[in-house]
Backbone as a ProteinNet text record, in pm:
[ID]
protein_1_A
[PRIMARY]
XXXXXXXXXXXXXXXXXXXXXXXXXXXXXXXXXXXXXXXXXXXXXXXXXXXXXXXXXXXXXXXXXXXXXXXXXXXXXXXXXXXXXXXXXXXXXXXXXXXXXXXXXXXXXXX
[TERTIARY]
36968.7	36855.8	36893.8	36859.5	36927.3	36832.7	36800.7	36757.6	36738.2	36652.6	36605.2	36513.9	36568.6	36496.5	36522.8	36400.4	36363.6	36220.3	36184.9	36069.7	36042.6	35927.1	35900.8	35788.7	35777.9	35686.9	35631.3	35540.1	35474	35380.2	35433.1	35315.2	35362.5	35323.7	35340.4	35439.2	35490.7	35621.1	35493.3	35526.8	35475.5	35587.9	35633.9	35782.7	35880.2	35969.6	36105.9	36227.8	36294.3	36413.1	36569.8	36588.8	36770.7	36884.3	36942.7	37099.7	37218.7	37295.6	37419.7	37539.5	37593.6	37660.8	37755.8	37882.3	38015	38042.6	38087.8	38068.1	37924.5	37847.3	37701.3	37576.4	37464.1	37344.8	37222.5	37172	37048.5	36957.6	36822.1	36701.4	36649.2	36595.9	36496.4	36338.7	36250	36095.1	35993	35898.3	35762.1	35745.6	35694	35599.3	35489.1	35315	35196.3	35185.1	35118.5	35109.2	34938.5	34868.9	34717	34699.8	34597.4	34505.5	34424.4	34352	34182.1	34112.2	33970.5	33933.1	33742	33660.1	33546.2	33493.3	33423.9	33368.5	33220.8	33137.5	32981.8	32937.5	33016.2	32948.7	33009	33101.6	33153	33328.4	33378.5	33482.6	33539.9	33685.2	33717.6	33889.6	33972.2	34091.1	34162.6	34289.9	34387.3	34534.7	34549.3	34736.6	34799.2	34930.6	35029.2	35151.3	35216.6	35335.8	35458.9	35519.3	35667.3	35808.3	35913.6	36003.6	36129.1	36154.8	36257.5	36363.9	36489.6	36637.6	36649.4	36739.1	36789.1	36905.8	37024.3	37155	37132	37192.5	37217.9	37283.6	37281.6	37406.8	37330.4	37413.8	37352.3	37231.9	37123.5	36990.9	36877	36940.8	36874.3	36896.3	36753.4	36839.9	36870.4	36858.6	36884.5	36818.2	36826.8	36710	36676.3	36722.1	36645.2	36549.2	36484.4	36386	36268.5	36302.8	36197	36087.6	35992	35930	35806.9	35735.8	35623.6	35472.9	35435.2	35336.4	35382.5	35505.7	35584.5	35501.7	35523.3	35457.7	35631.1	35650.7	35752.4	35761.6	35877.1	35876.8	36000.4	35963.9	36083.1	36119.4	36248.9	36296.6	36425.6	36437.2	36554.3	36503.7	36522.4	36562.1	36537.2	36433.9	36418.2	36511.7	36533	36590.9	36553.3	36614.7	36516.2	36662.9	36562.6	36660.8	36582	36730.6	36664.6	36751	36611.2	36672.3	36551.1	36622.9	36563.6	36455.1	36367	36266	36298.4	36259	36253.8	36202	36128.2	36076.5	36123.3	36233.5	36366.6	36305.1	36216.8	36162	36289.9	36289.2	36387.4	36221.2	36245.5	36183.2	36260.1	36146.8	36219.7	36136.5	36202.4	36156.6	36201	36119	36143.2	36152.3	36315.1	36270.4	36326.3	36321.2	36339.5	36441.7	36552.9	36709.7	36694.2	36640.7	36616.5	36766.1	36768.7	36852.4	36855.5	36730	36654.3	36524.3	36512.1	36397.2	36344.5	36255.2	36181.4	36078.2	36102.5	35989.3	35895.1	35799.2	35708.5	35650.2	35614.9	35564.3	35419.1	35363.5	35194.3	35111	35157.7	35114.4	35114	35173.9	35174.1	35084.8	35009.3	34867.9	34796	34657.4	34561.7	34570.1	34519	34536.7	34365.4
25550.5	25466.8	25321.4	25218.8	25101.9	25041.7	24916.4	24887.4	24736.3	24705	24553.9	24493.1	24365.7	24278.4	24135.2	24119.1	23979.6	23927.3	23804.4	23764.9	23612.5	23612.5	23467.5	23423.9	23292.7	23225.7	23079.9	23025.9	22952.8	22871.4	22746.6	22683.4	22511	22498.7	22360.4	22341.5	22287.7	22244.6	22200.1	22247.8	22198.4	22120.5	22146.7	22102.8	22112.5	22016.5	22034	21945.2	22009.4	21958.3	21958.6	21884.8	21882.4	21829.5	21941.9	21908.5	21884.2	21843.8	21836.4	21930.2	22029.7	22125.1	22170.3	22071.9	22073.9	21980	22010	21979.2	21985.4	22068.1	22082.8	22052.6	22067	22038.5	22170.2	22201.3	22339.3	22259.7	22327.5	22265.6	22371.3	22404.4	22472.9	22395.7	22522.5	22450.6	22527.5	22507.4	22630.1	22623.7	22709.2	22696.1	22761	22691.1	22771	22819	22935.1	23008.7	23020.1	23029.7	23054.8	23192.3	23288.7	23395.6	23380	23363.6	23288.5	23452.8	23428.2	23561.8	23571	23681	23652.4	23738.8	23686.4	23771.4	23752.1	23847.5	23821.8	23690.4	23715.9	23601.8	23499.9	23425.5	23303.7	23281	23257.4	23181	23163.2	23277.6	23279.3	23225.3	23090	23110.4	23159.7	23226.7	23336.9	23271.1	23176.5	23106.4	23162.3	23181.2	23250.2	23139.1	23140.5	23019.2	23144.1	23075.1	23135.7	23053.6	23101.8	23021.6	23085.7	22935.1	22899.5	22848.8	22902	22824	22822.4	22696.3	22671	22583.3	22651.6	22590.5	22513.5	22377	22286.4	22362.1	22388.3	22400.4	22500.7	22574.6	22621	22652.1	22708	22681	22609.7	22533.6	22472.8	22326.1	22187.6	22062.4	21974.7	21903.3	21787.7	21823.1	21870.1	21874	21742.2	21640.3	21500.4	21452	21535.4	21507.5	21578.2	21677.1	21749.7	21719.8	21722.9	21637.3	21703.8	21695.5	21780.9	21732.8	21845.4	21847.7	21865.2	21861	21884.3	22077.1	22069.5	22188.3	22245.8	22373.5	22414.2	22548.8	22602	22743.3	22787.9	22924.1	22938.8	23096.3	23145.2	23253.3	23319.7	23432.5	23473.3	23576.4	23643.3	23755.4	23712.7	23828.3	23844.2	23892.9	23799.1	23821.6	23879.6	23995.3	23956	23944.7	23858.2	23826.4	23857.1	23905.4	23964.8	23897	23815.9	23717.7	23761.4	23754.9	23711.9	23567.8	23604.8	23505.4	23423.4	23332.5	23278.8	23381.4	23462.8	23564.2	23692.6	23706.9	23797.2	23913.4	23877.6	24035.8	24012	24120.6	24112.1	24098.9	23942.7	23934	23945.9	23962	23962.8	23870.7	23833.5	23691	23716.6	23703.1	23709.1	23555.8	23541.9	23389.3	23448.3	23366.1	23350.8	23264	23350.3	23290.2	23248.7	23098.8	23057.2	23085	23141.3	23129.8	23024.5	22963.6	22923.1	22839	22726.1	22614.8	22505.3	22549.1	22413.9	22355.3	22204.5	22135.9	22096	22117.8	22141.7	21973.8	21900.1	21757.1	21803.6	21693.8	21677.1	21764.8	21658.8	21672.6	21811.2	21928.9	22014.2	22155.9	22077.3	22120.5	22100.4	22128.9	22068.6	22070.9	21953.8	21907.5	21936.2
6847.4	6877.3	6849.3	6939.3	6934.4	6836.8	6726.1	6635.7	6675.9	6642.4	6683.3	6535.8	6549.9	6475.7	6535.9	6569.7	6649.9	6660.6	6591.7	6559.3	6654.2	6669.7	6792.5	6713.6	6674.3	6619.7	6678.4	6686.7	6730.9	6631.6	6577.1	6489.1	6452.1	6324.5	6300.1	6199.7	6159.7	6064.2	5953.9	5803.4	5703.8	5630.8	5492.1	5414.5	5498.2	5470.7	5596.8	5501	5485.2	5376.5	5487	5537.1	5620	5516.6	5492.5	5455.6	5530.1	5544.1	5538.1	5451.5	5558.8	5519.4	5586.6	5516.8	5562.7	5698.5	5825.4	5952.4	5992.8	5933.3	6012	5944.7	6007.7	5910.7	5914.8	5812	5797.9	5791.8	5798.4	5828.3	5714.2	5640.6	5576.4	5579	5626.8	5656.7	5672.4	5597.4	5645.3	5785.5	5835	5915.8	5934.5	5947.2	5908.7	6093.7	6075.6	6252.7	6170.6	6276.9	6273	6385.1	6307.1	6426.5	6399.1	6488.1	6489.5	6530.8	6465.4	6502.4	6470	6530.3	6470.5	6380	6271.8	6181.1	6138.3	6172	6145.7	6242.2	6363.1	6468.8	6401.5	6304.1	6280	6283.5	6370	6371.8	6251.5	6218.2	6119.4	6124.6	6056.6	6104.4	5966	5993.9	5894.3	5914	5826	5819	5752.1	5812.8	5701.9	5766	5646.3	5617.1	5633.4	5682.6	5713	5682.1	5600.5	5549.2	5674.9	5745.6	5839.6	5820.6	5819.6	5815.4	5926.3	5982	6090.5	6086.3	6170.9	6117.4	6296.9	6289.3	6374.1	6526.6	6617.7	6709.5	6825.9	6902	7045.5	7028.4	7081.5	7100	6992	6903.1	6815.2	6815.9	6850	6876.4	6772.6	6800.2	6653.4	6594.5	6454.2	6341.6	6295.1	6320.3	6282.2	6346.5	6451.9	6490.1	6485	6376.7	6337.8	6209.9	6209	6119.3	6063.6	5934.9	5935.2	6017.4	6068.2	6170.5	6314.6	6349.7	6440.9	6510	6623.6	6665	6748.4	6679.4	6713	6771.2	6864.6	6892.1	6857.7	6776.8	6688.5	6693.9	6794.4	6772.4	6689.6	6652.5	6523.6	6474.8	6343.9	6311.1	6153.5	6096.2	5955.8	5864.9	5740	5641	5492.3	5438.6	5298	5193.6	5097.3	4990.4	4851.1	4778.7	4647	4543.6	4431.4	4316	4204.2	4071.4	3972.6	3908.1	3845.6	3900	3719.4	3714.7	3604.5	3495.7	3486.4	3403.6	3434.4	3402.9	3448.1	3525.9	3638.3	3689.6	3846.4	3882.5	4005.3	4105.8	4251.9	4327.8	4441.6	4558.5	4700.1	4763.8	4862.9	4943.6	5094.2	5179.6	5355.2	5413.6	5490.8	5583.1	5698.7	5813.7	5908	5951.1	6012.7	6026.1	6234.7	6213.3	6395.9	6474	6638.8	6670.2	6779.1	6804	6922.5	6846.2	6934.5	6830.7	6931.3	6992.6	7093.7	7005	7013.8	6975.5	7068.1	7053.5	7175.7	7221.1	7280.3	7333.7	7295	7226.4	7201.5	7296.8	7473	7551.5	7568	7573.8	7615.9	7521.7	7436.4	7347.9	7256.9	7299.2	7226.7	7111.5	7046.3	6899.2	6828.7
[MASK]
+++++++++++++++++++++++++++++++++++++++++++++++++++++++++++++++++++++++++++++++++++++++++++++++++++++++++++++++

């Protein structure tokens, strides 16, 4: 059975930290996605933040022009990572490794 992991996200850039690493540059950056939905007849919205690496190069563009509030489309493949937390409990943590990264133009949705 062939096995897939591939995630497509759609939202806004919150924190955005770019390094410099080696020849190249990573991007590490939330990004909040919204599902809007109704509950008891009122318009309810549900954000969840998503932690994005993105290394510089084929389908990913300049990361210096990425900025927070930036509205981005972001495809790749989930990671999990397992570390010790300051209070020696073992934690796990999920990001998102982009292979592919459009920054989307204003114009092309409502604000």
């Amino acid at each position: 059975m062939e096995q897939l992991n591939r995630i497509e996200l759609r939202g806004n850039i919150g924190n955005i930290r770019v390094s410099n690493v080696g020849q190249g540059k990573v991007a590490r950056f939330s990004l909040a996605t919204n599902y809007l939905y109704t509950k008891d007849g009122e318009a309810v919205v549900e954000t969840t933040w998503h932690n994005i690496v993105a290394w510089e190069g084929k389908g990913i563009p300049e990361l210096d022009k990425l900025e927070k509030g930036s509205r981005v489309y972001v495809t790749g493949r989930v990671r999990q990572s397992k570390y010790t937390g300051n209070d020696g409990l073992e934690k796990q943590s999920y990001e998102v490794l982009a292979s592919k990264l459009n920054i989307e133009q204003p114009s092309t949705y409502e604000k």
